[in-house]
C-alpha positions in Angstrom: -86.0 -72.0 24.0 -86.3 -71.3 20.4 -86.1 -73.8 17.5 -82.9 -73.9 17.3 -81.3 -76.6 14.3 -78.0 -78.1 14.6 -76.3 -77.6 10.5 -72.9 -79.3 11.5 -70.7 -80.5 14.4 -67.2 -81.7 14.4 -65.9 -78.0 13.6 -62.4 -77.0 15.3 -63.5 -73.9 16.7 -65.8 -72.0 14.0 -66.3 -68.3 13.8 -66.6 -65.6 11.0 -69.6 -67.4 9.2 -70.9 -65.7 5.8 -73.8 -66.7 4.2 -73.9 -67.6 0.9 -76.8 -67.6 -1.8 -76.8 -71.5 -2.4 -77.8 -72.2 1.5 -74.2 -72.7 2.4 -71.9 -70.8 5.2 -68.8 -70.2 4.5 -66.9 -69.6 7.8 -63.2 -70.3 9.8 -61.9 -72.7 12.0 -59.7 -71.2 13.8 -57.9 -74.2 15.2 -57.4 -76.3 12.1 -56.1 -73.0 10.6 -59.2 -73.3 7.7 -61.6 -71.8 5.7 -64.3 -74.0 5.5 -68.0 -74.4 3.5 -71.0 -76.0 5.6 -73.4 -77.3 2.8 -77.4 -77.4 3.1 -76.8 -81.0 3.9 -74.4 -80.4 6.8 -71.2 -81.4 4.8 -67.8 -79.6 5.4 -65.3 -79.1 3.1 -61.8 -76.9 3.4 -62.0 -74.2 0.7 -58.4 -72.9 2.2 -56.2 -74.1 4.8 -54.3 -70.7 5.8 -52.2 -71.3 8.6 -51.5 -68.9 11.5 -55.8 -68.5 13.0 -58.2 -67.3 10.7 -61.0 -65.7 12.5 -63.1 -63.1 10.6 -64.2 -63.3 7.4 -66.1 -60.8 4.7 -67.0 -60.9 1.0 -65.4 -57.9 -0.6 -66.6 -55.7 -3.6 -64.4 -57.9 -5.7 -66.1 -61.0 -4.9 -63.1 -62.2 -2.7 -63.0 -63.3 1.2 -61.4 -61.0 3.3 -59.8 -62.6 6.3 -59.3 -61.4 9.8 -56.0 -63.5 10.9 -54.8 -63.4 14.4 -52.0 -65.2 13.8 -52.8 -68.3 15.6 -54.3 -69.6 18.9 -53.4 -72.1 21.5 -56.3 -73.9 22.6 -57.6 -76.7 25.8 -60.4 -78.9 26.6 -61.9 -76.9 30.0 -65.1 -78.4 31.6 -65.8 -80.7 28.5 -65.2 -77.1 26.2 -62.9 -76.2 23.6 -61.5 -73.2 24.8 -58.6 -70.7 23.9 -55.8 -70.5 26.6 -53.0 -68.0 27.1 -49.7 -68.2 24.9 -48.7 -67.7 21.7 -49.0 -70.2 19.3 -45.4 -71.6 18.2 -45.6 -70.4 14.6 -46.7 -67.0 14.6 -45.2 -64.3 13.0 -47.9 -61.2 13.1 -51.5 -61.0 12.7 -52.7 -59.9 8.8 -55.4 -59.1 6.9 -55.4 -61.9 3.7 -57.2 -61.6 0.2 -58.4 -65.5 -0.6 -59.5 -65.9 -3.9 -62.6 -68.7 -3.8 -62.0 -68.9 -7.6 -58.5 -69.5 -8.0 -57.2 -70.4 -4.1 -54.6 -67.3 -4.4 -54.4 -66.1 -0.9 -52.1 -63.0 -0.9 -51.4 -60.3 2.9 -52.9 -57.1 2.0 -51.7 -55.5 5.6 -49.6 -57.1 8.5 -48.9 -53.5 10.0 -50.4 -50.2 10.2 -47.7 -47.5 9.7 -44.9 -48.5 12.5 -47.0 -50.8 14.3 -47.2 -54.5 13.5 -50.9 -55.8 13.8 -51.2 -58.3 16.6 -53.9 -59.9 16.3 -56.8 -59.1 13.3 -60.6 -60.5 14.7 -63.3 -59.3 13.0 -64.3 -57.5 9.5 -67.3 -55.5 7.8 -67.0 -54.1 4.4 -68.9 -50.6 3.5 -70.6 -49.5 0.7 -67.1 -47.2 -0.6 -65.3 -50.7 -0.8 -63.0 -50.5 2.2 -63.5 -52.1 5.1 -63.3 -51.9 9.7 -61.7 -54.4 11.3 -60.4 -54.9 15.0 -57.2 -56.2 16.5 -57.9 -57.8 19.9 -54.2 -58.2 20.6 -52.1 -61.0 22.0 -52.8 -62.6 25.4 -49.4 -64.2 27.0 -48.6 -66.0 29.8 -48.5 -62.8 32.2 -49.0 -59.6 29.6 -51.9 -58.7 26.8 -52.1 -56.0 24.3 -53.9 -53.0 24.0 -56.1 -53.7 20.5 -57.6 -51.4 18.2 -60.3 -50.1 15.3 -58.8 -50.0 11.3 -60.1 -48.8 8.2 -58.8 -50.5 5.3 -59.2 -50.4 1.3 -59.6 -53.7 -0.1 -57.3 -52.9 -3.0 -54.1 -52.9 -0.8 -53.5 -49.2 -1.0 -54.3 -47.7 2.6 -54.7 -48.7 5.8 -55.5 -46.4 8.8 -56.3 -46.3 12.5 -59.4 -45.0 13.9 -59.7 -45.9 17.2 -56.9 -46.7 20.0 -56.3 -48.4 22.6 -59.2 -50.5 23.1 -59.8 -53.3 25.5 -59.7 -56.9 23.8 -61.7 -55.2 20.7 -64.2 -57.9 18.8 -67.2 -57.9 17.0 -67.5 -55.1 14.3 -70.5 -53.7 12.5 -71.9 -50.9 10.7 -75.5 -49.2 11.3 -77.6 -49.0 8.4 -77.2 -45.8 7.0 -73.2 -46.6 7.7 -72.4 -43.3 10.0 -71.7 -45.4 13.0 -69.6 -48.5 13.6 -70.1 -50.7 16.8 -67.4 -52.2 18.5 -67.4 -55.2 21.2 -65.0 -55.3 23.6 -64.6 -59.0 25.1 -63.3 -58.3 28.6 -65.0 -55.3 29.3 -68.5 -56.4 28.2 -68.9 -53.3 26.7 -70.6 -51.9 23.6 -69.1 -48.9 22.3 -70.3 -46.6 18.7 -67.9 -44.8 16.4 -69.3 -41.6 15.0 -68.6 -41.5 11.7 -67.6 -38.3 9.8 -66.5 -40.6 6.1 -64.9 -43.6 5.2 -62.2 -44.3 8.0 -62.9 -41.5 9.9 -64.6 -41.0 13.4 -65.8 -38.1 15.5 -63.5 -38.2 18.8 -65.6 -38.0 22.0 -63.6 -36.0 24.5 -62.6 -37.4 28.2 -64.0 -39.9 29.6 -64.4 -41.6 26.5 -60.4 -43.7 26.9 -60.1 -43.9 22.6 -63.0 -40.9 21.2 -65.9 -44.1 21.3 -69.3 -43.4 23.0 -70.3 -46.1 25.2 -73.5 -47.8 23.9 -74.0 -50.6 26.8 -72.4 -52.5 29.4 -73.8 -55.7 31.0 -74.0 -56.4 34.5 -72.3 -59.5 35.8 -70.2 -61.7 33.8 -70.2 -61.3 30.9 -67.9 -61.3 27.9 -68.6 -59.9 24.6 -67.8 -61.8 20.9 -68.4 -61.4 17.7 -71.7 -58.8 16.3 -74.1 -58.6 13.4 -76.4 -55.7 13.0 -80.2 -56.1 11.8 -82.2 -54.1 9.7 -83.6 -52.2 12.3 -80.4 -51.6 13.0 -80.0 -53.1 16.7 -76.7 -54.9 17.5 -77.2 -58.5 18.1 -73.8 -59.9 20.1 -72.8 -63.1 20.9 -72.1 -63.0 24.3 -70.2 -65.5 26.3 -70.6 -67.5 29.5 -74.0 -66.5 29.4 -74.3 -68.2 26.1 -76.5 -66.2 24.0 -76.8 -63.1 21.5 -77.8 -60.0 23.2 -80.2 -58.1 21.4 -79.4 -54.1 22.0 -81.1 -51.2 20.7 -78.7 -47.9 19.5 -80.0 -46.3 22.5 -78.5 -49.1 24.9 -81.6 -50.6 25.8 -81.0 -54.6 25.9 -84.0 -55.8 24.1 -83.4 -59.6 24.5 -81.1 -62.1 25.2 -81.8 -65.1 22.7 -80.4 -68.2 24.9 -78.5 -71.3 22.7 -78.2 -74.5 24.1 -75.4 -76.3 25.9 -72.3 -74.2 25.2 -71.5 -71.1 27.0 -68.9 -70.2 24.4 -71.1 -68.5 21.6 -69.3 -66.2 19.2 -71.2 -65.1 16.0 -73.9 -64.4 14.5 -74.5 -64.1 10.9 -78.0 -63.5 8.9 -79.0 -65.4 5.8 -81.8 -67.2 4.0 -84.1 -65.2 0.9 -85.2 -62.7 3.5 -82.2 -63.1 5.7 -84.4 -64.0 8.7 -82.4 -67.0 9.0 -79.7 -66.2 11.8 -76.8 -68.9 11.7 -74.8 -68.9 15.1 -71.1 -70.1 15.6 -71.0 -72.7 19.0 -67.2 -73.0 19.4 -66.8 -74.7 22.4 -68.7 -77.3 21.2 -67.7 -76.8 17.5 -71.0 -76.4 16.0 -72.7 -74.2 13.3 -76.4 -73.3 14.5 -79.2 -72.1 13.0 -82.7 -70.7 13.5 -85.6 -68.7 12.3 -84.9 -65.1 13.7 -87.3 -62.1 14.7 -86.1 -59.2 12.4 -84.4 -59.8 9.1 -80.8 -58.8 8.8 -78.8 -56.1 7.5 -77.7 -56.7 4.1 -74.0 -57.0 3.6 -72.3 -54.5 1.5 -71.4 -57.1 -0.4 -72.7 -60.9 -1.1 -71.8 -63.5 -3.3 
């Protein structure tokens, strides 16, 4: 087991964490319907409350956080774990994508729809080096029915949102390779890794049949297990929280699983962010427990597009 330090506890199911220069994560809880800081010293402190469930974030070129919002969970102790449960939460409306403005607390919707079709359910967020940023609907899950989700391009000005890839299966993590002409998407139920060829900004390469949405298929693990949340490294392997195992999965572009880096006593693990002066610090989200992790990690990190 690695070393593996505990930063905070107490947290009402954390996800999205960004690094920040000062040694502090920025990053959601999705239950308290937050936007919360973890200082060096383990501190928290709301920087938003949002409403509806908050659930990606990402520093744009503006400086701003850019918020994946799903609209809002329902959630249940199971086996001693905090855990999401089937339903829709009582206040939702539709998922969005918010602007929140750290200096000024203005949060304002850039985009609760795509053309005709209402977003559902907004997870996760990366920014690219044009200023617009991919982003993945998971869908709703009710009592007996669940959406088909999706891949977006957005620009982070408001003026364009479009889809690039449809229907997925309970689409997750995002992330982009290093030289930014391939996105990776996680699909949760599927345990599947799959790569978006990239021909610009918003635009993909459709794969024919079998490929269900024009993705190729990067990996699939064996067994149970369930895909979360991704960040990319500098060598540009896809590190994904992966749960009921309870660890990231370390894969190569060519599929080859390179490692799977265990966390301790919650099998609900669903992020992973890099940080630190040489971003070798990797800070993990334990949300069944409510914890923010952190520890010393093999590879440093890609780079965001943007950082504050």
């Amino acid at each position: 087991m690695p070393d593996i330090r505990i930063l905070a506890g107490g947290l009402q199911f954390p996800e999205g964490p960004v690094a920040e220069a000062d040694g502090s994560v920025l990053l959601v809880e999705i239950q308290r319907e937050t936007v919360s800081r973890v200082r060096p010293d383990g501190s928290v402190e709301v920087v938003a409350q949002l409403g509806g469930g908050p659930n990606g974030l990402a520093v744009g070129p503006d400086g701003a956080l850019y918020v994946c919002n799903n609209g809002g969970f329902l959630f249940h102790l199971d086996g001693g774990f905090n855990r999401m449960r089937r339903g829709v939460h009582p206040h939702y409306t539709s998922g969005r994508i918010e602007r929140l403005d750290l200096a000024t607390g203005e949060v304002r919707t850039l985009y609760d729809r795509c053309g005709d079709h209402p977003l559902r359910g907004p997870n996760d967020i990366v920014f690219d080096r044009s200023g617009g940023f991919y982003f993945t609907d998971f869908g709703k899950h009710r009592e007996r029915e669940r959406d088909y989700g999706g891949l977006y391009y957005g620009r982070a000005d408001g003026s364009g949102i479009v889809e690039v890839a449809y229907p997925m299966e309970t689409p997750n993590g995002v992330g982009l390779s290093p030289d930014e002409s391939v996105v990776y998407v996680s699909e949760t139920e599927t345990g599947r890794l799959w790569a978006f060829d990239l021909e610009g900004p918003g635009r993909a390469k459709r794969h024919p049949f079998p490929s269900p949405h024009g993705g190729r298929l990067v990996c699939g693990l064996p067994g149970y297990q369930r895909f979360d949340s991704l960040a990319v490294d500098a060598r540009g392997n896809i590190c994904v929280a992966t749960l009921i195992t309870g660890c990231i999965t370390v894969i190569a572009p060519d599929g080859t699983v390179l490692d799977q880096v265990m966390l301790p006593d919650d099998p609900i693990v669903t992020n992973i962010c890099f940080g630190g002066p040489d971003r070798r610090t990797a800070y993990i989200t334990l949300s069944g427990t409510g914890r923010l992790a952190a520890m010393d990690w093999p590879e440093p990190g890609l780079e965001p597009a943007y950082v504050r």
